[in-house]
C-alpha positions in Angstrom: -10.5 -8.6 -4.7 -12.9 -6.2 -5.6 -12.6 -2.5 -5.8 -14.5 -1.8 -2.8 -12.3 -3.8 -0.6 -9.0 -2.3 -2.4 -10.5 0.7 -1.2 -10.7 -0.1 2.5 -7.3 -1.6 2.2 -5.7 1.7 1.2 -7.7 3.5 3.6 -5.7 1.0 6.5 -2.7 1.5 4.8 -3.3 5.7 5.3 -4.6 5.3 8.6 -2.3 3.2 9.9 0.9 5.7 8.1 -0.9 8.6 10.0 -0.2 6.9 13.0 3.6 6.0 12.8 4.5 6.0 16.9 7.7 7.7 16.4 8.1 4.9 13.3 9.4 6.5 10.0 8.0 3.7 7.0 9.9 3.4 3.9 7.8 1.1 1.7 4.9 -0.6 1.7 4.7 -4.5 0.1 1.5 -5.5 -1.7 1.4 -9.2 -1.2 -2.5 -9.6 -3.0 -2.6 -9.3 -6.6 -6.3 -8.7 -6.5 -5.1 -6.0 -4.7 -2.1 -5.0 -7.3 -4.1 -4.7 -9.8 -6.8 -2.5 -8.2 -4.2 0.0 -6.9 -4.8 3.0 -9.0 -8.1 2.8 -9.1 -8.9 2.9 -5.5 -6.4 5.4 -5.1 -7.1 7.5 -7.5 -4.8 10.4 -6.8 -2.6 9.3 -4.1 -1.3 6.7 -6.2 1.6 7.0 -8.7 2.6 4.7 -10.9 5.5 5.9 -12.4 8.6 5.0 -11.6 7.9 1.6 -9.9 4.7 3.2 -7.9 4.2 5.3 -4.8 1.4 5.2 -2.3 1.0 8.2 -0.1 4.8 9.2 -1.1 6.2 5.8 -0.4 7.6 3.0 -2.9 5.5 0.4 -3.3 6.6 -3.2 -4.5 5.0 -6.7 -5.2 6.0 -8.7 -2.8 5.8 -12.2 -1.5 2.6 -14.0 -1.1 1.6 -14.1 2.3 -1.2 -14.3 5.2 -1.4 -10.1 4.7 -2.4 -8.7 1.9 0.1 -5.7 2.5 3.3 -5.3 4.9 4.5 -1.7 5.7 8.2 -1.5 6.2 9.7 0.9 8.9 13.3 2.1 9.3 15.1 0.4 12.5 
């Protein structure tokens, strides 16, 4: 994955956390590790990896490879 498309994954991740539908999310699951790897840098300040990583003030993990390359997770 390049940077460029790291970037418009993060910007789907924001748009689609800006648009919740009465949803409250409480992680989000990076399943590419193209992606992974690229986090921070197209991020740049709205990511932190400190403490396991945040993305827009949620956790984020690595997690299982699948068809996505990112799952968010919502409360029930």
């Amino acid at each position: 994955m390049t940077e460029e498309e790291a970037k418009d994954v993060v910007e789907r991740i924001q748009y689609e956390l800006s648009h919740p539908h009465g949803r409250v999310a409480t992680r989000i699951e990076i399943h590419d590790v193209g992606l992974w790897t690229r986090l921070e840098g197209a991020c740049g300040t709205n990511y932190n990896a400190v403490g396991g990583g945040t993305l827009f003030e949620k956790p984020v993990v690595l997690g299982p490879k699948c068809d996505a390359s990112y799952t968010i997770l919502y409360q029930v």
